[in-house]
Legacy VTK file of the C-alpha trace (Angstrom):
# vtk DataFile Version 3.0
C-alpha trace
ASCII
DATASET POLYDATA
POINTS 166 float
-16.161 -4.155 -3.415
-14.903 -0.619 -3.679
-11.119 -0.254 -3.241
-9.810 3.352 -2.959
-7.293 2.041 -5.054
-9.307 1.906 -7.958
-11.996 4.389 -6.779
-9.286 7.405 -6.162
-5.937 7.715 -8.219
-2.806 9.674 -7.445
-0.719 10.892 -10.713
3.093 11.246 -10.371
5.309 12.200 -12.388
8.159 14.106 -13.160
8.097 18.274 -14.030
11.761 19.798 -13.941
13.369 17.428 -12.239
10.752 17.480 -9.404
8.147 14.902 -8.583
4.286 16.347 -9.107
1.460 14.548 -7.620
-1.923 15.407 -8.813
-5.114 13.598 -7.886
-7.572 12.883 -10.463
-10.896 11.613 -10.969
-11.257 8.709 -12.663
-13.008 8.027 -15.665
-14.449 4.402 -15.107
-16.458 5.808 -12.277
-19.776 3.381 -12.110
-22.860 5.690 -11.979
-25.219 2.370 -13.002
-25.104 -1.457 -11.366
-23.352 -3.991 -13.566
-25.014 -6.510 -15.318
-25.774 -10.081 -13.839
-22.790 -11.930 -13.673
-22.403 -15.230 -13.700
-23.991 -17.557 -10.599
-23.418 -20.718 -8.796
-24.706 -22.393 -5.602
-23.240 -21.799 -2.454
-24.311 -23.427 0.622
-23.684 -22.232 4.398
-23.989 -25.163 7.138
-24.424 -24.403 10.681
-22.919 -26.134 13.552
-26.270 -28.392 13.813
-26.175 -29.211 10.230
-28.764 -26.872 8.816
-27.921 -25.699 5.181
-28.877 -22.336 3.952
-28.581 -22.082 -0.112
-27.911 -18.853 -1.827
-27.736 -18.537 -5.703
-24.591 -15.908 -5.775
-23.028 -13.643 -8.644
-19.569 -14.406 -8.933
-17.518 -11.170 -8.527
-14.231 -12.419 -10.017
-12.070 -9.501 -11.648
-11.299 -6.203 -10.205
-13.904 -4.606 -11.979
-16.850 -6.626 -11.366
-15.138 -6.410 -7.923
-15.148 -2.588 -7.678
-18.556 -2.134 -8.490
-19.970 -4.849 -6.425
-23.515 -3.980 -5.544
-23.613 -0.756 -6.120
-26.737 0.753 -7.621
-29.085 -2.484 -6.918
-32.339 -1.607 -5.553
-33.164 -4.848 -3.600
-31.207 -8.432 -2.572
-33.673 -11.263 -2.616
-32.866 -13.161 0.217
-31.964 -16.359 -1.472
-29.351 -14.622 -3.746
-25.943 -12.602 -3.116
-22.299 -11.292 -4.759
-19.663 -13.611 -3.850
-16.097 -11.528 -3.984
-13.204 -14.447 -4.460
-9.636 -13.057 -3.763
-6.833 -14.512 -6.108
-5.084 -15.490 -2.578
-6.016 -15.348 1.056
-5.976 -11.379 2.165
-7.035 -8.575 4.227
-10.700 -7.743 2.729
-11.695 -4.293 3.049
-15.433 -3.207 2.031
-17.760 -0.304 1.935
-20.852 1.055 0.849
-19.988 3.830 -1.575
-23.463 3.982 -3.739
-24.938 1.022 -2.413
-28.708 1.551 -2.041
-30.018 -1.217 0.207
-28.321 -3.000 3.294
-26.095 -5.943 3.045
-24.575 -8.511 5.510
-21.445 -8.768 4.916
-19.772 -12.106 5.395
-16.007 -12.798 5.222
-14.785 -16.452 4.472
-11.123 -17.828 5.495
-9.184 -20.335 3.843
-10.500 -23.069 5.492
-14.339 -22.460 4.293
-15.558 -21.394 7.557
-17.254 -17.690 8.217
-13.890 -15.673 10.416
-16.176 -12.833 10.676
-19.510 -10.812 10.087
-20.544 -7.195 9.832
-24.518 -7.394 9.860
-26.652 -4.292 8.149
-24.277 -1.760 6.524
-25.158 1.199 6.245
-26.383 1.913 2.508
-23.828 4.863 0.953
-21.629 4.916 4.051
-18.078 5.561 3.454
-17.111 3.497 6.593
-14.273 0.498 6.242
-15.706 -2.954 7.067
-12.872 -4.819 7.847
-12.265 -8.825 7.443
-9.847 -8.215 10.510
-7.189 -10.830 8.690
-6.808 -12.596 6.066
-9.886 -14.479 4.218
-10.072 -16.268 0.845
-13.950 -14.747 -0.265
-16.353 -12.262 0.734
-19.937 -12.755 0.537
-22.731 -9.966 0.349
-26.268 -10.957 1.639
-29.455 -9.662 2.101
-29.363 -6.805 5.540
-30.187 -8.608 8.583
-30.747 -12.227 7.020
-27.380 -13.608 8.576
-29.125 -12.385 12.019
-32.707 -14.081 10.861
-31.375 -17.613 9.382
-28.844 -18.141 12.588
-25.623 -17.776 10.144
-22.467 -17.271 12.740
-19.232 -17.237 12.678
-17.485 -20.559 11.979
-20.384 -22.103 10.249
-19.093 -23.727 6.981
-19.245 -22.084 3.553
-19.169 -24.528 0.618
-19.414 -23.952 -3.613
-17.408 -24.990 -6.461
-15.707 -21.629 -6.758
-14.287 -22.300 -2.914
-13.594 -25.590 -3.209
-11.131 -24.895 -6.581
-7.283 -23.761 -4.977
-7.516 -20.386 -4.546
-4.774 -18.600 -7.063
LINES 1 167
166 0 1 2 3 4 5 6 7 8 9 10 11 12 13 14 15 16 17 18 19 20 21 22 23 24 25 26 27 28 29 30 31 32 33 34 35 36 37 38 39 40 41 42 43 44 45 46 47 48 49 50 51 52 53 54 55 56 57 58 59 60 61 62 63 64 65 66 67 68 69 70 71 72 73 74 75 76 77 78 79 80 81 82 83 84 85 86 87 88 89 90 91 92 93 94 95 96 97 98 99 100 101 102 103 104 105 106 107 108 109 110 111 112 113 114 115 116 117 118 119 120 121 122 123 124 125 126 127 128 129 130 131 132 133 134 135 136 137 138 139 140 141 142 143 144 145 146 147 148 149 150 151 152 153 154 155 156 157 158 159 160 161 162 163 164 165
């Protein structure tokens, strides 16, 4: 995920009285992908009952968060990022030194896909919006959502999803 928040910082402070804002880059800036992180199954289940399973990197602190995909050269198609929020929210994505094209996959509360943005564009700048409040996003392969059939409403199911979100 890359939040402007953490991507882009505003410094204010205080200079005779007056409040100063200055924008400055940050240091933390990725310029390499992240290590592995740590993987689990998760399962998506159509409306007919066929189950798609995906071995996903749990993105689970801002940080890992932040940096996302960024940097990877390819996404087999049986593996993805999983992005779990700390409570149901607006999810807000983009592309910012991603190299290959992802699916993008937003997951309410209830464990169902609410929406999909198939084959961002790699290093766009353009928001990809949840359009409401979801509890994960997921990160596929480019196009495989289109090739396996995955649609909105079909259930998403994995330890991390099934433990209260908070």
């Amino acid at each position: 995920m890359r939040m402007c928040a953490a991507a882009c910082g505003l410094v204010v402070a205080l200079a005779g009285g007056q409040m100063v804002g200055t924008a400055r880059a940050q240091d933390d800036t990725p310029t390499k992908a992240q290590s592995e992180l740590p993987r689990e199954n998760l399962t998506i289940t159509n409306a007919k009952g066929a189950k798609h399973v995906f071995s996903v990197e749990l993105a689970t602190t801002p940080g890992q968060q932040r940096i996302g995909e960024m940097f990877r050269t390819s996404v087999p198609a049986d593996r993805g990022m999983l992005f779990v929020w700390p409570y149901p929210q607006q999810s807000d994505m983009w592309m910012e030194n991603t190299l290959v094209s992802l699916d993008i996959v937003f997951i309410g509360e209830d464990g169902r896909i609410s929406a999909i943005a198939e084959n961002a564009v790699p290093q766009s700048l353009a928001r990809i919006s949840s359009h409401g409040p979801v509890r994960a996003t997921l990160e596929l392969q480019g196009g495989l959502t289109e090739k396996l059939g995955i649609v909105v409403g079909d259930k998403v199911d994995s330890k991390t999803l099934t433990a209260p979100a908070g």
